[in-house]
C-alpha positions as CSV (number, residue, x, y, z in Angstrom):
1,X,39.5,8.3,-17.9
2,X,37.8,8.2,-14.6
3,X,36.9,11.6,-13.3
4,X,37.9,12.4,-9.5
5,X,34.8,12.6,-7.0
6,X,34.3,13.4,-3.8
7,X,32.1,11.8,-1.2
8,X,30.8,13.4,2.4
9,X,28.2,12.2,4.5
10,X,27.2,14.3,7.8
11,X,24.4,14.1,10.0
12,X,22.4,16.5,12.1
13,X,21.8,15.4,15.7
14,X,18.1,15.8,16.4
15,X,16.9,18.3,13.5
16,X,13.8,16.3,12.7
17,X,12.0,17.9,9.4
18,X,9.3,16.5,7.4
19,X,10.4,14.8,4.5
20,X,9.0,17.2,1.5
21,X,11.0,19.5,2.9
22,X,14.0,17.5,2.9
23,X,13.3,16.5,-0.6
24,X,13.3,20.1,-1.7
25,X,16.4,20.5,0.3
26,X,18.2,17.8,-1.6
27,X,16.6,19.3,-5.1
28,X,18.3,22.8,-4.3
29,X,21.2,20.9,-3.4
30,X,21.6,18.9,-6.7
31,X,20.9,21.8,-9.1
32,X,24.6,23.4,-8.3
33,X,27.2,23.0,-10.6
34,X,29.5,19.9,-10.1
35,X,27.2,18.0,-7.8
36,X,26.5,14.8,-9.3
37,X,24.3,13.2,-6.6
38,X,22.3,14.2,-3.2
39,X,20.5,11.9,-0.6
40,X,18.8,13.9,2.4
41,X,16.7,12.2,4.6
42,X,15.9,10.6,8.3
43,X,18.3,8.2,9.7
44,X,15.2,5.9,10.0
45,X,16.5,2.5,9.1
46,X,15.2,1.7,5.9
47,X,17.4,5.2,4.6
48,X,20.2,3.9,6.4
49,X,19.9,0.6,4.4
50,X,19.2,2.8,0.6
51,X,21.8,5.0,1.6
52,X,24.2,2.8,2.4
53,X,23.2,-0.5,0.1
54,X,21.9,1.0,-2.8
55,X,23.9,4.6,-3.4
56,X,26.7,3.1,-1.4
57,X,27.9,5.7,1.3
58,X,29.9,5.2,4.2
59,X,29.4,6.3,7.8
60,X,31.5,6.0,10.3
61,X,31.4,3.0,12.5
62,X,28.4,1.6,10.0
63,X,25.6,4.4,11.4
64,X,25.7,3.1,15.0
65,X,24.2,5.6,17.5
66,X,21.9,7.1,14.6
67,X,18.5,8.1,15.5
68,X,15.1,8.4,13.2
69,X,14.8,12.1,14.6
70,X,18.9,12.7,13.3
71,X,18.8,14.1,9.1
72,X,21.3,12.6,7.0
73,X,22.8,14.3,4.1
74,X,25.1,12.7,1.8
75,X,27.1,14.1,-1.7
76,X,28.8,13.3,-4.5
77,X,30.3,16.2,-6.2
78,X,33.3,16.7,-8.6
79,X,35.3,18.3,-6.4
80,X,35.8,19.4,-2.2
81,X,34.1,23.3,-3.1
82,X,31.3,22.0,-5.2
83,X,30.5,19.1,-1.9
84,X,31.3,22.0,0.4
85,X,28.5,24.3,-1.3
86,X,26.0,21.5,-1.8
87,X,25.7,20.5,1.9
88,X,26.1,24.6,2.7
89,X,22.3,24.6,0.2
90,X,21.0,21.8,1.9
91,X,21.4,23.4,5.8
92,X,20.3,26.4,4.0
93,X,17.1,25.3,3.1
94,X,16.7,22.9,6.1
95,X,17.1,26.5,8.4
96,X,14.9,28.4,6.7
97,X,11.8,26.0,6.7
98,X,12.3,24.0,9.8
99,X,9.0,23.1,11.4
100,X,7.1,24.5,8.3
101,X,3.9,22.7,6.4
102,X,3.0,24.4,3.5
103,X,0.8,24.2,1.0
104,X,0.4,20.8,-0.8
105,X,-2.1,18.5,-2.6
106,X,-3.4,15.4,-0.5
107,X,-5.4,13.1,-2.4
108,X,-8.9,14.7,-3.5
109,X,-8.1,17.7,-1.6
110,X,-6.0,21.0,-1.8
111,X,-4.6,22.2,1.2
112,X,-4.3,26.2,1.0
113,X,-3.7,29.6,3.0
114,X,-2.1,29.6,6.4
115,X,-0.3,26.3,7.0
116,X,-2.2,26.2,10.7
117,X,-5.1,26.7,9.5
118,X,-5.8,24.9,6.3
119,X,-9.0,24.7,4.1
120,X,-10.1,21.7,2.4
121,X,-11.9,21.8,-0.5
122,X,-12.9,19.1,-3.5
123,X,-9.7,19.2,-6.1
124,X,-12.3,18.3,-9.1
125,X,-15.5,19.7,-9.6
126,X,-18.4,17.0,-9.9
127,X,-19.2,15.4,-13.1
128,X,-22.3,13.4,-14.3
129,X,-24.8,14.9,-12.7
130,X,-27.5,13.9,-15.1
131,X,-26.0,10.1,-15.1
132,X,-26.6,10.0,-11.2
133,X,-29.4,12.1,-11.6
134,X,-31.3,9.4,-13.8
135,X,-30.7,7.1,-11.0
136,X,-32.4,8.9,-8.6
137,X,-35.1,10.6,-10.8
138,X,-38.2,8.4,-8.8
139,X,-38.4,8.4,-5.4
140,X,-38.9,5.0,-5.6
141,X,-35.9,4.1,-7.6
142,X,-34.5,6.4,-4.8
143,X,-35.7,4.3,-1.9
144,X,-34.6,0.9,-3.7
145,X,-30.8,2.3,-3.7
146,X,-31.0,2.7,-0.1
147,X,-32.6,-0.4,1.0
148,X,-29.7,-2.2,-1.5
149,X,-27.1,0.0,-0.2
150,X,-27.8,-0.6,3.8
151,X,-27.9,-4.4,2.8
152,X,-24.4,-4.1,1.3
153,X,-23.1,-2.4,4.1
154,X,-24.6,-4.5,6.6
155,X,-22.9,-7.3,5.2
156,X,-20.0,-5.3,5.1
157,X,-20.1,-4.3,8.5
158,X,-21.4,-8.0,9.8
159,X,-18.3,-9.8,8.3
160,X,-16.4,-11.7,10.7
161,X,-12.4,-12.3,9.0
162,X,-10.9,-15.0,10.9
163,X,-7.3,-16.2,10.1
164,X,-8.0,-20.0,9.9
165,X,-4.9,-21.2,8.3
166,X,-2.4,-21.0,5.6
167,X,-0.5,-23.2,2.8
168,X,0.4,-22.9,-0.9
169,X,-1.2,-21.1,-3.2
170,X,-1.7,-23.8,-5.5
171,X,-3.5,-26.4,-2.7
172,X,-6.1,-23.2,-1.6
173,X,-7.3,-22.5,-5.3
174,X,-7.4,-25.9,-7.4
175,X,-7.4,-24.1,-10.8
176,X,-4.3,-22.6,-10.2
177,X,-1.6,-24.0,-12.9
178,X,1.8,-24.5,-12.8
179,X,2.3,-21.6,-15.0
180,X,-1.0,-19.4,-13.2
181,X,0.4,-16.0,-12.1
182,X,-2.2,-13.7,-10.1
183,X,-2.0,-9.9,-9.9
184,X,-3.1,-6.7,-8.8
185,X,-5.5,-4.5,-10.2
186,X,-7.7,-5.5,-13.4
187,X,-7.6,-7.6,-16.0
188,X,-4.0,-6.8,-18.3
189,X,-1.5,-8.9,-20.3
190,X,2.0,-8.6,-20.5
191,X,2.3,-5.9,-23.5
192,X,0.4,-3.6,-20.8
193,X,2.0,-4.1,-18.1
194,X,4.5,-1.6,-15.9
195,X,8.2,-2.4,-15.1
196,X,7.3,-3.4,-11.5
197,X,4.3,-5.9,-12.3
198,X,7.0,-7.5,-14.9
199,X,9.6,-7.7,-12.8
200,X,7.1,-9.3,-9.8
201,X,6.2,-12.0,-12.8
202,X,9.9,-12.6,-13.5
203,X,10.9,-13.3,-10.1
204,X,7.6,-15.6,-9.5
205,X,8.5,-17.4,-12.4
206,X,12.1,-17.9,-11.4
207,X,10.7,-18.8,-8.0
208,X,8.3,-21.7,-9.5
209,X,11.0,-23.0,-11.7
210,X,9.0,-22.3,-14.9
211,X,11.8,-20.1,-16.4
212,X,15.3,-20.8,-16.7
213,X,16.6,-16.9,-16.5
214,X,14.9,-13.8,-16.6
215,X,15.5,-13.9,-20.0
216,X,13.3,-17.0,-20.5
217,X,10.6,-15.9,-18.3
218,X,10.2,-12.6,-20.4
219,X,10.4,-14.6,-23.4
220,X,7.7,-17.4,-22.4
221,X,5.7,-14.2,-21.5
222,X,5.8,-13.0,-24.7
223,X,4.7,-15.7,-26.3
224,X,1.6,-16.4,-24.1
225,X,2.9,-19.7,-22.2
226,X,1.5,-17.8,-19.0
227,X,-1.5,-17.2,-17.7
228,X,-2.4,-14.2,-15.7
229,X,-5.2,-13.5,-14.0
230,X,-6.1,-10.4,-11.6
231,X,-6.1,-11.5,-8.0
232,X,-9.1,-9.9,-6.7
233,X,-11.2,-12.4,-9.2
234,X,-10.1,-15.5,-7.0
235,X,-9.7,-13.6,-3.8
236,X,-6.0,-13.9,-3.7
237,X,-4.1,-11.1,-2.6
238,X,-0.9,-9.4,-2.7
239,X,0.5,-5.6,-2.0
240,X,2.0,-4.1,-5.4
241,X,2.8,-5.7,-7.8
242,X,0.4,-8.3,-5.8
243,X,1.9,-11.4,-8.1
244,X,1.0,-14.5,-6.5
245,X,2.6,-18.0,-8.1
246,X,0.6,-21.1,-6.9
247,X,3.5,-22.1,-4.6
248,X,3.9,-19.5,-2.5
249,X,2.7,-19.6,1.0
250,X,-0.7,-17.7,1.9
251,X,-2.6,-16.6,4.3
252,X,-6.6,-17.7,5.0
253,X,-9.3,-15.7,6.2
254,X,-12.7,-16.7,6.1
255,X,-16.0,-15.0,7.3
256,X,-17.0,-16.7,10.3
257,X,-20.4,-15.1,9.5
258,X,-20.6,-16.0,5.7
259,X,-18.3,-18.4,4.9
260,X,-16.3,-16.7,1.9
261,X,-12.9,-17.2,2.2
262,X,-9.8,-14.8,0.6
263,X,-5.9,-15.7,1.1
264,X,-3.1,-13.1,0.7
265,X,0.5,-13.9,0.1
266,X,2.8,-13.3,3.3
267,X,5.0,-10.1,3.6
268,X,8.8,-10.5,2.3
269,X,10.0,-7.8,4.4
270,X,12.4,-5.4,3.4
271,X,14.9,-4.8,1.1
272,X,14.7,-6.3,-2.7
273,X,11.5,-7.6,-2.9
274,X,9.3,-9.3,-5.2
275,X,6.2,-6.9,-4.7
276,X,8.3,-3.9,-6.2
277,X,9.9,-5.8,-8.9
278,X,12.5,-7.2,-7.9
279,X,13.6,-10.7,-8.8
280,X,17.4,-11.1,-8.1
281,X,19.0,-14.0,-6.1
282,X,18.3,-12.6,-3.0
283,X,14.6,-12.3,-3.6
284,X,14.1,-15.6,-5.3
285,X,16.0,-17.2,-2.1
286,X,13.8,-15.1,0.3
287,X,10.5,-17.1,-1.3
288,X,12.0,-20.3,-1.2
289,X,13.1,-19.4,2.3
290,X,9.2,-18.6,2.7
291,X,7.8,-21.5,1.4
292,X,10.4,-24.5,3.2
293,X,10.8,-22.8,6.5
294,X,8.2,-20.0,7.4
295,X,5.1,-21.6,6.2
296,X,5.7,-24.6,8.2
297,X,6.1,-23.0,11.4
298,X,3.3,-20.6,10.6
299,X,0.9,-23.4,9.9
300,X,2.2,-24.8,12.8
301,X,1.2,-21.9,15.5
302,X,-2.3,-21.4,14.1
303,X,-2.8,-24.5,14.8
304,X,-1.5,-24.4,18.2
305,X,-4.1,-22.0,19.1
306,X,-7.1,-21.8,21.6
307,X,-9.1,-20.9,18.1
308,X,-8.2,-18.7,14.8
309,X,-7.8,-15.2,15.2
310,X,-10.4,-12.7,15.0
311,X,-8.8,-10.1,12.2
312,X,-11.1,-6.9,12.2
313,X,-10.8,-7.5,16.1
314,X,-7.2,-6.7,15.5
315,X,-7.1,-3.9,13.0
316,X,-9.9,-2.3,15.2
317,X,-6.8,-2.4,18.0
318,X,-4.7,-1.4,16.1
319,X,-6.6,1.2,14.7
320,X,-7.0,2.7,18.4
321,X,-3.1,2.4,18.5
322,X,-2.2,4.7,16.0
323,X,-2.3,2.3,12.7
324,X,-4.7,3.0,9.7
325,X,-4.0,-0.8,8.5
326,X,-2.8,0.0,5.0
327,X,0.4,1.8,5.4
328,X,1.3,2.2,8.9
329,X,1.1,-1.2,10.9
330,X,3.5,-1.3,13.5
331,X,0.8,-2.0,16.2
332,X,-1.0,-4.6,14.1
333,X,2.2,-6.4,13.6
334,X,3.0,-5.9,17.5
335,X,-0.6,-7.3,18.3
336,X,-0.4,-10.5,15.8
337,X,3.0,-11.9,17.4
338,X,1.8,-11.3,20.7
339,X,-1.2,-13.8,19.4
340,X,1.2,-16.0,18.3
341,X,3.7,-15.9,21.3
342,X,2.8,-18.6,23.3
343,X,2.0,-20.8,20.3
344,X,5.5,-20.2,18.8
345,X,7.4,-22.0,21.6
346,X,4.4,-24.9,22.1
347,X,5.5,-26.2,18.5
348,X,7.6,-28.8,17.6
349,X,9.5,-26.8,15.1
350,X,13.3,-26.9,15.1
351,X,14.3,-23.6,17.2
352,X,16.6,-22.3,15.3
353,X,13.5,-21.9,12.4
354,X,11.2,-20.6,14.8
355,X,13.9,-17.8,16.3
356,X,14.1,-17.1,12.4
357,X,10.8,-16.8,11.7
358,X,10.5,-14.4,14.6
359,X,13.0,-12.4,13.7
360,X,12.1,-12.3,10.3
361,X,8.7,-10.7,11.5
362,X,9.9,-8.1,13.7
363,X,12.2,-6.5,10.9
364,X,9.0,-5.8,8.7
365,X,6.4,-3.5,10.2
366,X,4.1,-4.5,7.0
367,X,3.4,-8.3,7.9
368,X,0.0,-7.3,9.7
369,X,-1.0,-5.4,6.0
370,X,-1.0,-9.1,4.1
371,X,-3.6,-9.8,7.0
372,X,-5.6,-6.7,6.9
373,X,-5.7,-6.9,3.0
374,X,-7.6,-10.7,3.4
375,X,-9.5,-9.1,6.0
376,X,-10.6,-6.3,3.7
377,X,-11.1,-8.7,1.4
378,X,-13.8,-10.4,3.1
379,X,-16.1,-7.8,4.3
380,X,-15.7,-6.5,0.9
381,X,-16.6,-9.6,-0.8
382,X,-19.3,-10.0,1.7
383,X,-20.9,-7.4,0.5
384,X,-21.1,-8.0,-3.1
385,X,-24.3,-9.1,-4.8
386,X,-26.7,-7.3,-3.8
387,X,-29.2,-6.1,-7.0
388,X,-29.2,-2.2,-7.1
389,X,-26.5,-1.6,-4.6
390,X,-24.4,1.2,-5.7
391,X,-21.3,0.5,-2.7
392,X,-17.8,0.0,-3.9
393,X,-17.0,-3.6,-3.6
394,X,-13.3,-3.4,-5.4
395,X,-10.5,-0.6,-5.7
396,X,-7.3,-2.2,-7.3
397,X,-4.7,-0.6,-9.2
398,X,-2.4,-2.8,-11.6
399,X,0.4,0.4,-12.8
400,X,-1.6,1.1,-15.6
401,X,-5.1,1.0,-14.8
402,X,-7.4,1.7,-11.8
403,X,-10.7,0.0,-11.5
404,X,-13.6,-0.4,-9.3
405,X,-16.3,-3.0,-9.1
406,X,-19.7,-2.3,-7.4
407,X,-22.1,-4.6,-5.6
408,X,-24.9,-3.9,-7.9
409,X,-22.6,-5.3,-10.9
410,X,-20.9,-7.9,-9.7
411,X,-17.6,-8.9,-11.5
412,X,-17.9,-6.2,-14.2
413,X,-14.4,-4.2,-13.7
414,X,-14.8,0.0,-14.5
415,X,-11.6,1.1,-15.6
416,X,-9.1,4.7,-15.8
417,X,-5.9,5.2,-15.9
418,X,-3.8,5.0,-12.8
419,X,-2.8,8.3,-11.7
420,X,1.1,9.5,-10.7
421,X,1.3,9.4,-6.8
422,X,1.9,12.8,-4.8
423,X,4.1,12.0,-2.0
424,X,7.2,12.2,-0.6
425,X,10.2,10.4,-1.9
426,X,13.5,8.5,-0.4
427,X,16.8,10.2,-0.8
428,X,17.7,10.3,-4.2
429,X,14.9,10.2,-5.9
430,X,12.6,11.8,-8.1
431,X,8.8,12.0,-9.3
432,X,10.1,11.3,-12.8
433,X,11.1,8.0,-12.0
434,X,8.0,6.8,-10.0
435,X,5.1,4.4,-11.2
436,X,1.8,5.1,-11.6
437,X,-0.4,4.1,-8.7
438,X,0.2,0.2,-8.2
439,X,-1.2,-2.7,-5.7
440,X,-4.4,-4.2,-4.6
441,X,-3.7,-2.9,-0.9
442,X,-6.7,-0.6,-1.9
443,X,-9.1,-3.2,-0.6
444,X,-8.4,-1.4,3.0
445,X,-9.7,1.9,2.2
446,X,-12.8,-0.2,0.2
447,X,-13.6,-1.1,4.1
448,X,-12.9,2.2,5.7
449,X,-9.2,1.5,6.5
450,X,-6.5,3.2,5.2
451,X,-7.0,5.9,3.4
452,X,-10.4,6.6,5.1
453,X,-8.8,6.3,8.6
454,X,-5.9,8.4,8.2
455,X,-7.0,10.5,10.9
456,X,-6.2,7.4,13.5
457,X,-2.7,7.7,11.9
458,X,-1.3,10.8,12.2
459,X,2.3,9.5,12.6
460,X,1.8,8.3,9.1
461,X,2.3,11.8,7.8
462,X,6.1,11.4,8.1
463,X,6.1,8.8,5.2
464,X,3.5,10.7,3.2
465,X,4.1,13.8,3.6
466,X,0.9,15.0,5.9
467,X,0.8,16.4,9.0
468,X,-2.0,15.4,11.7
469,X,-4.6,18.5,10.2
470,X,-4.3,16.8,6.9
471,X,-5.2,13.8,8.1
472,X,-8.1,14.9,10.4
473,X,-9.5,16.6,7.2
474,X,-8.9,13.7,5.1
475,X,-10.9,11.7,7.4
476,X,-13.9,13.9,7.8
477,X,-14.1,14.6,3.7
478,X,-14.2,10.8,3.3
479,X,-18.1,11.0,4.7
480,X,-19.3,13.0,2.2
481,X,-18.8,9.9,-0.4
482,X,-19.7,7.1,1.8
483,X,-22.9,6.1,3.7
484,X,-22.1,4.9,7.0
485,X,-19.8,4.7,9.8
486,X,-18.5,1.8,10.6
487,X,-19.4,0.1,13.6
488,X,-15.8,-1.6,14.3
489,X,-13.1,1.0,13.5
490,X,-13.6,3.8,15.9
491,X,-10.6,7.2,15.6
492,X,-9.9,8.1,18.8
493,X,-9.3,11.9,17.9
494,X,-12.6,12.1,16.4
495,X,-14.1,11.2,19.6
496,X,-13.9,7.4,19.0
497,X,-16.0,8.2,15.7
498,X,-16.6,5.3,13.4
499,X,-14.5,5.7,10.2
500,X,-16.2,6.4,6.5
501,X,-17.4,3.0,5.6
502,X,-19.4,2.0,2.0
503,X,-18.0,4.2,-1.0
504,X,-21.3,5.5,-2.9
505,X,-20.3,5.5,-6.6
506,X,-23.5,8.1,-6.5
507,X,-21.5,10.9,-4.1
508,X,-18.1,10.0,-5.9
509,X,-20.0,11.7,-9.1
510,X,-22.4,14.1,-7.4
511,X,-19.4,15.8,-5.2
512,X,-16.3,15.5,-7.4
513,X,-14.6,14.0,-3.9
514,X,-12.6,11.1,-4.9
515,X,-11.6,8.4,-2.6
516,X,-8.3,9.1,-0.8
517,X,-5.6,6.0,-0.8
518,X,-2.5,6.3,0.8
519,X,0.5,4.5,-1.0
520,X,3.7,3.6,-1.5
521,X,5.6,4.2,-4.6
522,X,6.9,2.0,-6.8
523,X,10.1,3.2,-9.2
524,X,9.0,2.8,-12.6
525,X,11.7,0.1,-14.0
526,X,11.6,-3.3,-12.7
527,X,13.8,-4.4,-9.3
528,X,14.4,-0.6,-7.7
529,X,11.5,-1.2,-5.6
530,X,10.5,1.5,-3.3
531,X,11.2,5.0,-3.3
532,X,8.3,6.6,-1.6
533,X,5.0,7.2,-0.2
534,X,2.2,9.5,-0.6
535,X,-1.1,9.9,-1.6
536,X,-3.0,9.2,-4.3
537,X,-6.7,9.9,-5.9
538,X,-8.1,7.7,-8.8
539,X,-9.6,8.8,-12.0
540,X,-13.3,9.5,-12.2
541,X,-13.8,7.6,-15.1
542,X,-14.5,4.4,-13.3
543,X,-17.4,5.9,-11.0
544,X,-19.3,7.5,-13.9
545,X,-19.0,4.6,-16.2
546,X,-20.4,2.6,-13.0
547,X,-23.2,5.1,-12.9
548,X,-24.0,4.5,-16.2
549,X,-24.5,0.8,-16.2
550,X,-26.2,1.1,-12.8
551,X,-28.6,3.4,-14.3
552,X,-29.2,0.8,-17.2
């Protein structure tokens, strides 16, 4: 017997409110007696779309006229009382902490007291001292760190990422099988890994025509008939799940002053998408989509230009724009179409694939991160190498692990486990259901993006749950574990202060200060995709057992 429900949807005109207190709202609101389900968030339009597509709710004339400042609060309860009481909770709440901050945890740091005026201090005392200690214990040994560790960052810093091209996976890296699947993080087979990097494998698989259903692909996973291999070891990128199958279109970046090269796959957009999991019709469609009619016309523009364009040019705009390159990249995006402009009508592209292509890109803020990941990817790599350099060459995070790799030693991945984000979620959902910290986009922060520049970004904070103190103190914590400034990405509300540049493994041990990543989140069960963003510290793990085979 199906049991009556009852549905409303209402929205408050302008009655912006940050989203953990909207998520608390909806928690109070789903605790009552006969309420089966609450969504409470921004009109902003990817809520409209998870609101609507995925919990299936109806508003009145489809949402038009909706603004990101208007809140939305849908129920399902068992009855008219038990919907009536639920959206009484929710303006409840909503009234009695409207334009508060309070007290929360932000990456390595814990925000307490007055709300205006906020302390930061270390969330994790510091551990190893003797390890970093022995590193340090001669002055000269002391001097030979520093020499190595201002040649990594000048290299770092003296990178030059150019996006030169782009083309199939499979052409770019000549060892790639037919059955060769990159990833995210470090090194893991399939027994290990999370619901979203299995789903990501699934679709890819489906994509390549190397499965005949999902159940096939998980099967010739099983028995070993892929081959997976982390992404950052062949410089080929992706964000989340970061699968990359060797026909799927990528980027190329190459350091006009060094000559490596890295690649990153191109953004899917929104919706179902492969990164999160996904690997339904709609997704393996999207790829193909990718591959026959985007590629072409991409490869077509570059090539169209006066000369490839300069990346860390573009992220250092975008920067200045309000962008911190990782997770907010609506000026990066606005910046690389407006590169590509004229060069999109020159080309002898069919114009109905061109308008599509354009399109495509202007509904997906994140197409400029698969370029500043490459770009990252570069300076980072540049970097690597050098004997006795204790820098941070590599952050990557695969949903079950974490790891690091150093200049000083190489390819050698130091492991921990990934850690649970703390962040801010869509409506309807819950910590319990989240992944563990996921994606490759981590290269950015490596760099001083990201994470490191989240001062830049304040408008950020309504996705992760900051506000524009947090970030500022985010921002100036970051020095204490790095060794420079960079030269290229300046803050604007710091005074046009270079951003933390060249993670010390040393000062992560010494200080206890992690390095701060900002995120999305993942749900943990393949194909959900996302249902948040936050913030997110790694283990320490990692950095000490780095210490320890620097030290010898």
């Amino acid at each position: 017997m199906t049991r009556a429900m009852t549905e409303r949807v209402e929205v408050r005109r302008a009655a912006f409110e940050d989203p953990l207190t909207l998520l608390e709202a909806s928690e109070r609101a789903r605790a009552l007696d006969r309420v089966t389900h609450v969504a409470v968030g921004m009109a902003t339009g990817l809520n409209l779309v998870i609101i609507t597509g995925r919990f299936g709710y109806e508003f009145d004339a489809g949402g038009a006229g909706l603004t990101p400042d208007d809140v939305l609060i849908a129920v399902r309860a068992e009855d008219d009382g038990a919907a009536a009481a639920a959206i009484a909770e929710v303006d409840a709440h909503l009234a009695e902490h409207r334009g508060e901050r309070r007290v929360r945890d932000v990456g390595p740091f814990t925000f307490m007291g007055d709300p205006r005026n906020r302390v930061a201090t270390p969330a994790t005392g510091g551990a190893g001292d003797a390890i970093a200690d022995a590193l340090d214990r001669r002055r000269a040994n002391a001097a030979r760190i520093a020499a190595a560790n201002d040649e990594a960052v000048r290299r770092m810093q003296d990178a030059r990422p150019f996006l030169v091209g782009a083309g199939p996976a499979a052409d770019l890296m000549p060892d790639m099988g037919s059955t060769t699947f990159f990833h995210a993080g470090p090194p893991i087979g399939w027994e290990e890994m999370s619901g979203p990097m299995r789903g990501a494998i699934v679709g890819a698989a489906l994509f390549e025509g190397v499965a005949e259903d999902p159940d096939d692909a998980v099967r010739r996973a099983e028995v070993g008939d892929f081959e997976f291999i982390p992404g950052h070891e062949r410089a080929a990128l992706g964000p989340m799940a970061g699968v990359v199958s060797p026909s799927m279109p990528m980027w190329i970046v190459e350091n006009a002053n060094g000559g490596n090269r890295a690649h990153c796959s191109f953004s899917e957009g929104l919706g179902e998408m492969l990164r999160f999991g996904a690997y339904g019709p709609v997704v393996v469609e999207r790829l193909r989509w990718m591959r026959s009619v985007m590629l072409p016309v991409m490869q077509q523009a570059l090539a169209a230009l006066d000369g490839p364009l300069d990346l860390r040019d573009l992220c250092a705009q975008a920067l200045e724009m309000g962008d911190e390159c990782h997770n907010r990249n609506r000026a990066g995006t606005s910046l690389f179409m407006r590169a590509l402009a004229s060069a999109l009508v020159r080309i002898e592209a069919p114009s109905q694939d061109v308008a599509a292509v354009a399109d495509f890109v202007a509904l997906s803020d994140y197409t400029f991160l698969n370029l500043s990941m490459p770009a990252a990817k570069v300076m980072a790599d540049a970097a690597s190498a050098v004997e006795g350099s204790t820098i941070v060459t590599t952050m990557a995070r695969n949903g079950t692990e974490f790891g690091i790799r150093t200049s000083g030693t190489g390819d050698r991945w130091f492991t921990g486990p990934s850690q649970q984000i703390d962040g801010c979620y869509l409506p309807g959902y819950q910590p319990d259901v989240a992944n563990p910290d996921l994606g490759d986009s981590a290269i950015t922060e490596t760099v001083g993006l990201g994470g490191f520049a989240l001062a830049g970004a304040p408008a950020l904070g309504h996705y992760i749950g900051t506000s524009a103190e947090d970030a500022v103190r985010a921002t100036l914590t970051m020095y204490d574990i790095t060794c420079a400034e960079s030269d290229h990405f300046r803050i604007p509300a710091l005074g046009f202060r270079g951003t933390p540049v060249g993670i010390d493994v040393r000062k992560v041990v010494e200080t206890g200060v992690l390095p701060l990543i900002d995120t999305g989140i993942a749900h943990r069960e393949a194909g959900v995709g996302v249902i948040g963003g936050g913030i997110v510290r790694p283990p320490l793990d990692p950095f000490v057992t780095a210490i320890r085979a620097l030290a010898g």
